[in-house]
RODO-2510 file (C-alpha; in nm, 4 decimals, decimal comma):
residues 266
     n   res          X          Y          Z
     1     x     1,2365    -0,9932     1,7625
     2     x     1,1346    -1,1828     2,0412
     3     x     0,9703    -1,4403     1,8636
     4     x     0,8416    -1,6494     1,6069
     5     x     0,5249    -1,5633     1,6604
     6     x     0,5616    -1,2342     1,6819
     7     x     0,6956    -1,2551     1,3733
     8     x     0,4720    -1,4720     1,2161
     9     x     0,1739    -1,2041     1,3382
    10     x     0,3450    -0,8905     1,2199
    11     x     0,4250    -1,1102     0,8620
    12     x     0,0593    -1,2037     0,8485
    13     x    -0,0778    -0,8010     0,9362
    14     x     0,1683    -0,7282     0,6321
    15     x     0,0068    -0,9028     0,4329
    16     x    -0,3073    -0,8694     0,5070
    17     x    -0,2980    -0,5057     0,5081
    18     x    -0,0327    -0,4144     0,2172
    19     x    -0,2922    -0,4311    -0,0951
    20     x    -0,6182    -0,3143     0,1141
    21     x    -0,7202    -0,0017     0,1397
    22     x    -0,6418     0,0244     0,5242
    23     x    -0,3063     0,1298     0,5191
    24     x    -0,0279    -0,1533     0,5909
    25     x     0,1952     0,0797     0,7401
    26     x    -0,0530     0,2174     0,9701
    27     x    -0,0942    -0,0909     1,1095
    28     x     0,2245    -0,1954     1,1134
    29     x     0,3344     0,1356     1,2928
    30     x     0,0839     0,1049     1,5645
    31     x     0,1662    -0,2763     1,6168
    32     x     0,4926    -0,1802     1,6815
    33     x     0,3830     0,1005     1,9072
    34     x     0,1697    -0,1130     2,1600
    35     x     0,3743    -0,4592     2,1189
    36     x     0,6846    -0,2441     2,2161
    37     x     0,8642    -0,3800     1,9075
    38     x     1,1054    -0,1991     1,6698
    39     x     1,3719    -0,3679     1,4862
    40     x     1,7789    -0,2062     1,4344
    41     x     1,6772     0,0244     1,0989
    42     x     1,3632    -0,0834     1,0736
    43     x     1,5029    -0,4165     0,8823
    44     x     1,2569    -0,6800     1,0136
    45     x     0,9595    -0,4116     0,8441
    46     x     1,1532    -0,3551     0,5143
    47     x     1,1979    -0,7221     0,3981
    48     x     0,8697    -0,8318     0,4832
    49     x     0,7122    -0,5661     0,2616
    50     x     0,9633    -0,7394    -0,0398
    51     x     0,7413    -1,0825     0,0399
    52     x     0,4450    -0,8704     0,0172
    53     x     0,5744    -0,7066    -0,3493
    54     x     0,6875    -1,0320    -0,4447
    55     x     0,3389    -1,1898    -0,4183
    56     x     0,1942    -0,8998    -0,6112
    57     x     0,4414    -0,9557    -0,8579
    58     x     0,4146    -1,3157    -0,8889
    59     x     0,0106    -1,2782    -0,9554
    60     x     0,1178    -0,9592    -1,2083
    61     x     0,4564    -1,1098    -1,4080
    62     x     0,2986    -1,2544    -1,7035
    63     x     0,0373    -0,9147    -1,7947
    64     x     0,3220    -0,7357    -1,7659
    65     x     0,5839    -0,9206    -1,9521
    66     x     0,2614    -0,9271    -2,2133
    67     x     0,2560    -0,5258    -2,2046
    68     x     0,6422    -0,5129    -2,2187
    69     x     0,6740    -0,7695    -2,5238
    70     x     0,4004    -0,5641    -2,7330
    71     x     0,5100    -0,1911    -2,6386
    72     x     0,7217    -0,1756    -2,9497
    73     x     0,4019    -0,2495    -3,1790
    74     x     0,1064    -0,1976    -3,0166
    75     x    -0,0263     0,1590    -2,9031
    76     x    -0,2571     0,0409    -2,6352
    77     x     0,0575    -0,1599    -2,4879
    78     x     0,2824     0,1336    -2,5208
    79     x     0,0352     0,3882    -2,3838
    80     x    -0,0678     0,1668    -2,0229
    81     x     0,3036     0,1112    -1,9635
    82     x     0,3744     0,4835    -2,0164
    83     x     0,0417     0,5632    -1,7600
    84     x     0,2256     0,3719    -1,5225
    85     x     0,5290     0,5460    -1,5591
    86     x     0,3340     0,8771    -1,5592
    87     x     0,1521     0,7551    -1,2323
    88     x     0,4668     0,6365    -1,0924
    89     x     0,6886     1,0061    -1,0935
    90     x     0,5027     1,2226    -0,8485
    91     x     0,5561     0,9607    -0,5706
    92     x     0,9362     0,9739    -0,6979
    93     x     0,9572     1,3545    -0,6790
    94     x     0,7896     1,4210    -0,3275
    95     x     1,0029     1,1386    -0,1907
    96     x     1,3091     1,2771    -0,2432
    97     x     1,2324     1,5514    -0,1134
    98     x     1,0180     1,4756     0,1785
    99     x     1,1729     1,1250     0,2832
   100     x     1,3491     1,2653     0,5752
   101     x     1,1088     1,4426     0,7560
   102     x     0,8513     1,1806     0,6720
   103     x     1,0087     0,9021     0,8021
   104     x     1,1533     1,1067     1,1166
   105     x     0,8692     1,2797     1,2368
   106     x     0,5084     1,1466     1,0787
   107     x     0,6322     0,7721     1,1702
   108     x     0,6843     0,8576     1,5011
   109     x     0,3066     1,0286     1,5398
   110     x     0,0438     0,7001     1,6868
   111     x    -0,2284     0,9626     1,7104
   112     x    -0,1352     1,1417     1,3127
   113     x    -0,1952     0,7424     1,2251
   114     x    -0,5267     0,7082     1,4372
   115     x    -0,6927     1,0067     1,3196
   116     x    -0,5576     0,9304     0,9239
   117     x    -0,7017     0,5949     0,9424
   118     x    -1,0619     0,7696     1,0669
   119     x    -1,0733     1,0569     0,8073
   120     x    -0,9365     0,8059     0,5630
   121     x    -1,2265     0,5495     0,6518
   122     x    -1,5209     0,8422     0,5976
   123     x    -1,3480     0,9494     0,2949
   124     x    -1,3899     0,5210     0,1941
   125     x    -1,7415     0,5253     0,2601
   126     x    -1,8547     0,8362     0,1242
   127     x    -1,6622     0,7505    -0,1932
   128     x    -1,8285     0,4181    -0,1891
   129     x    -2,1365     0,5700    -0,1865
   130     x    -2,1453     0,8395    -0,4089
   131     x    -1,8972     0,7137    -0,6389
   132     x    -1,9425     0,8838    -0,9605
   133     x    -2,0399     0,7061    -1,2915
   134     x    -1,7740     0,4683    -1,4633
   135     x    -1,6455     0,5759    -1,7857
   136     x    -1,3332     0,3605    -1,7431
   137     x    -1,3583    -0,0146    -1,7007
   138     x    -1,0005    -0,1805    -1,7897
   139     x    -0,7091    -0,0978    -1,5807
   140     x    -0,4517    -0,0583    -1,8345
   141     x    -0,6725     0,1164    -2,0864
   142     x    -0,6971     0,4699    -1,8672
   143     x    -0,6109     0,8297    -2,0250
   144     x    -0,2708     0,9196    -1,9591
   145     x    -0,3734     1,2484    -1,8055
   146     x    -0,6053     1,0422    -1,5176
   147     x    -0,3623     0,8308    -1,4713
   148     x    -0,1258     1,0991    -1,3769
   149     x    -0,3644     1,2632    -1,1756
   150     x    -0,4180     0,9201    -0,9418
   151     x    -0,0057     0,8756    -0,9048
   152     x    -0,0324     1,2644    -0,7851
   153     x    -0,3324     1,1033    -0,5298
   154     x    -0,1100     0,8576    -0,4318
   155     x     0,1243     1,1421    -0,2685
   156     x    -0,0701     1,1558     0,0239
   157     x    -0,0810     0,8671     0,0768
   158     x     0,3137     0,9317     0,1741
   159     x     0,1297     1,0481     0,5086
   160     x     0,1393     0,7099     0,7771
   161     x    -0,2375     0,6118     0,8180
   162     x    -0,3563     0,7524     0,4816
   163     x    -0,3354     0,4244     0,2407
   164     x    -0,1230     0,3960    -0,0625
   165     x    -0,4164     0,1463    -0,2512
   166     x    -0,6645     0,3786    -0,0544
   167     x    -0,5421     0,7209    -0,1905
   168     x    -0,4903     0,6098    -0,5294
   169     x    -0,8291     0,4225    -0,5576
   170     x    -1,0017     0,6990    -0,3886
   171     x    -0,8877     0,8624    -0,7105
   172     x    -0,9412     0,6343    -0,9564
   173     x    -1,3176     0,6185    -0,8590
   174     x    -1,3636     0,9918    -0,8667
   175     x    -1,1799     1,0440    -1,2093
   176     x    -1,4573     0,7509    -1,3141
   177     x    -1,2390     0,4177    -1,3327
   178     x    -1,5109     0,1128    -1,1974
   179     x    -1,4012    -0,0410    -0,8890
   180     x    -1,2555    -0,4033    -0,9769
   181     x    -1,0325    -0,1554    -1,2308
   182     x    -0,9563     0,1117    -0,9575
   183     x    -0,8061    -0,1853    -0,7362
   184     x    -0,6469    -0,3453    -1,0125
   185     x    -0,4308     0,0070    -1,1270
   186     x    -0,3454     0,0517    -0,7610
   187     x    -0,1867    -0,3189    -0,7606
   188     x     0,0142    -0,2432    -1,0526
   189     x     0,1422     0,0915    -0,9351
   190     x     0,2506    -0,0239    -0,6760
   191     x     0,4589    -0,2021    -0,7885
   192     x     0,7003     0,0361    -0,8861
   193     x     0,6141     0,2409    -0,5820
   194     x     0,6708     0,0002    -0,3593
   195     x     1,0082    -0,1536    -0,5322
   196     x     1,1537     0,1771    -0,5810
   197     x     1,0254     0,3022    -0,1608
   198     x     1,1889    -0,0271    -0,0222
   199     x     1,5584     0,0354    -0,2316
   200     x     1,5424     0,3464    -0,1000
   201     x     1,4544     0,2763     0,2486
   202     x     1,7523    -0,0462     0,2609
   203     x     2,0152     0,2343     0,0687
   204     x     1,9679     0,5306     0,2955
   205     x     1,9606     0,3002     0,6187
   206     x     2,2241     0,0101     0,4971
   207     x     2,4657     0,1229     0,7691
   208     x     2,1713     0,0332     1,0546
   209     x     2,0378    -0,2894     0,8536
   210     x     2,0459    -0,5601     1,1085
   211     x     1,9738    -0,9629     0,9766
   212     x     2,0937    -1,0808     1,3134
   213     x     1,7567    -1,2213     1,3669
   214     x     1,7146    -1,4060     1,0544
   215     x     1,4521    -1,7146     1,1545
   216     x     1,2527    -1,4380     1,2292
   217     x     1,2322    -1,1979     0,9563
   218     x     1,2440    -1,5227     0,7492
   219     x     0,8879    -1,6310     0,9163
   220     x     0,7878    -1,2897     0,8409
   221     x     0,8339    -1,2782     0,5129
   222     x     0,7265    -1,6209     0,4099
   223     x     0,3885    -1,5392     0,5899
   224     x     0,3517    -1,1888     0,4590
   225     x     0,4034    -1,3236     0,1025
   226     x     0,1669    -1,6188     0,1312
   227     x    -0,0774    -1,3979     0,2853
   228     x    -0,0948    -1,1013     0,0375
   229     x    -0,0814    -1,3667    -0,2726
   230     x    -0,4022    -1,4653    -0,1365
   231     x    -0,5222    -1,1367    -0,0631
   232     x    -0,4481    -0,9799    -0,4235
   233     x    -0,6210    -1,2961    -0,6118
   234     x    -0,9234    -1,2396    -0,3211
   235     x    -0,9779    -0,8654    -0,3113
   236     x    -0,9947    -0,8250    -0,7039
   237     x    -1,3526    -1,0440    -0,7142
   238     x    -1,4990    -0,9224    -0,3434
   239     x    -1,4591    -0,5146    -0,4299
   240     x    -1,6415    -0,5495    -0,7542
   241     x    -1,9257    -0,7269    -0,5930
   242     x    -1,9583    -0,5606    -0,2480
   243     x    -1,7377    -0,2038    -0,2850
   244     x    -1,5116    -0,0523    -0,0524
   245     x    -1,7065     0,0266     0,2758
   246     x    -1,6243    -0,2603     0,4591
   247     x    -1,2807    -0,1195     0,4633
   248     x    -1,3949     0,2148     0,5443
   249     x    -1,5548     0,0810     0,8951
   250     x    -1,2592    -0,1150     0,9701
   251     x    -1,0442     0,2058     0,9292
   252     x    -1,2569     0,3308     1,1494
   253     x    -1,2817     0,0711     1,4324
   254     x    -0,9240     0,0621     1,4720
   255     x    -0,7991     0,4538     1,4257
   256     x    -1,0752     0,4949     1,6925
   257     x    -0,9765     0,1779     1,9172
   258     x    -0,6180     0,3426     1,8748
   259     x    -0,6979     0,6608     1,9736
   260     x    -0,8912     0,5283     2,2966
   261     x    -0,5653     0,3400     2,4037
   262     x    -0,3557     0,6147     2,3809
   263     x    -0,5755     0,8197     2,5871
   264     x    -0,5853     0,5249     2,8367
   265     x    -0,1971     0,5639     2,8061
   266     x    -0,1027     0,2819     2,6223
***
């Protein structure tokens, strides 16, 4: 890192961009690309997204100690914390066996990113628009069968530019969860996602992990958690007014922005 406030900025595009349906590591990833910036095993990236899942966790602690405390006697308890776990594998089983390649090759692809965060974006708005009726309204009330079916959504989203929230609210909406609920189940799966990606990611790179520059990733992650703690409490009220399409142009904007830079050879 060079400095603070380069740290500080990449913190803050963390988390801004973690819980939205924009794809954090898009941005990150392209950041990197045009600032010229790329920290010794990627450490500087890895603990800022732990400020990012602590905020979510911070906002989510108490529902889910709730859930955890009334699994043993109550079946609606029980049967959200099993959806999640349900939601939760497919992500597990594809990477393991696609982590490699994933984070060798597709990472390394600024115009894979561009053109992900464009289809991903018309995918957004069309959703948006056409989503189909709600027959679902509470996040941790969902069939266990649809909420396998989003976790198996949020696969793709294993692709750099696709979305993690964007795949597996994309989902939600078409299996018929309402939008304020779509959002919501994304936060709380990723919370296991997200956990269980990072330990990965620090255990198959611990011999490269570099904390050399610690002011820096410090800033970082102080800013990325202070920013996505405001961004969960925020986005939870604004997509159940106004939808998702806002984030669909902005995917837009920049996958196109990015793909006329790298054409101009930056």
């Amino acid at each position: 890192m060079e400095s603070l406030g380069l740290a500080a900025l990449l913190g803050l595009l963390e988390g801004l961009t973690e819980f939205l349906p924009v794809s954090s590591t898009g941005h990150l990833l392209l950041a990197g690309h045009f600032l010229g910036f790329e920290s010794t095993g990627r450490t500087f990236e890895v603990v800022i997204q732990l400020g990012a899942i602590l905020a979510l966790f911070s906002v989510y602690a108490a529902k889910l100690l709730t859930l955890a405390t009334q699994a043993r006697h109550n079946d609606g308890a029980r049967r959200a914390l099993i959806g999640l776990l349900l939601a939760f594998l497919p992500a597990v089983v594809v990477g393991l066996v696609a982590h490699d390649f994933i984070k060798s090759v597709l990472f390394e692809t600024p115009v894979l990113i561009a053109v992900m965060l464009i289809l991903g974006g018309i995918v957004l708005l069309v959703i948006d628009r056409f989503t189909p009726p709600a027959v679902h309204f509470e996040a941790t009330e969902l069939p266990l069968r649809k909420a396998f079916l989003i976790g198996v959504c949020q696969c793709v989203a294993m692709i750099p530019g696709v979305s993690r929230s964007g795949a597996t609210i994309v989902g939600a909406l078409m299996l018929g969860v309402e939008k304020r609920a779509a959002a919501e189940f994304s936060f709380l799966l990723s919370l296991p996602t997200m956990g269980a990606a990072v330990a990965y990611d620090l255990y198959k790179t611990r011999d490269l992990l570099d904390f050399g520059a610690f002011s820096e990733i410090a800033v970082g992650f102080v800013v990325a958690f202070v920013t996505a703690l405001l961004v969960v409490k925020a986005v939870l009220a604004f997509v159940g007014k106004h939808g998702y399409a806002i984030f669909g142009w902005w995917r837009i904007i920049v996958g196109t922005a990015t793909l006329a830079a790298l054409w101009a050879g930056f």
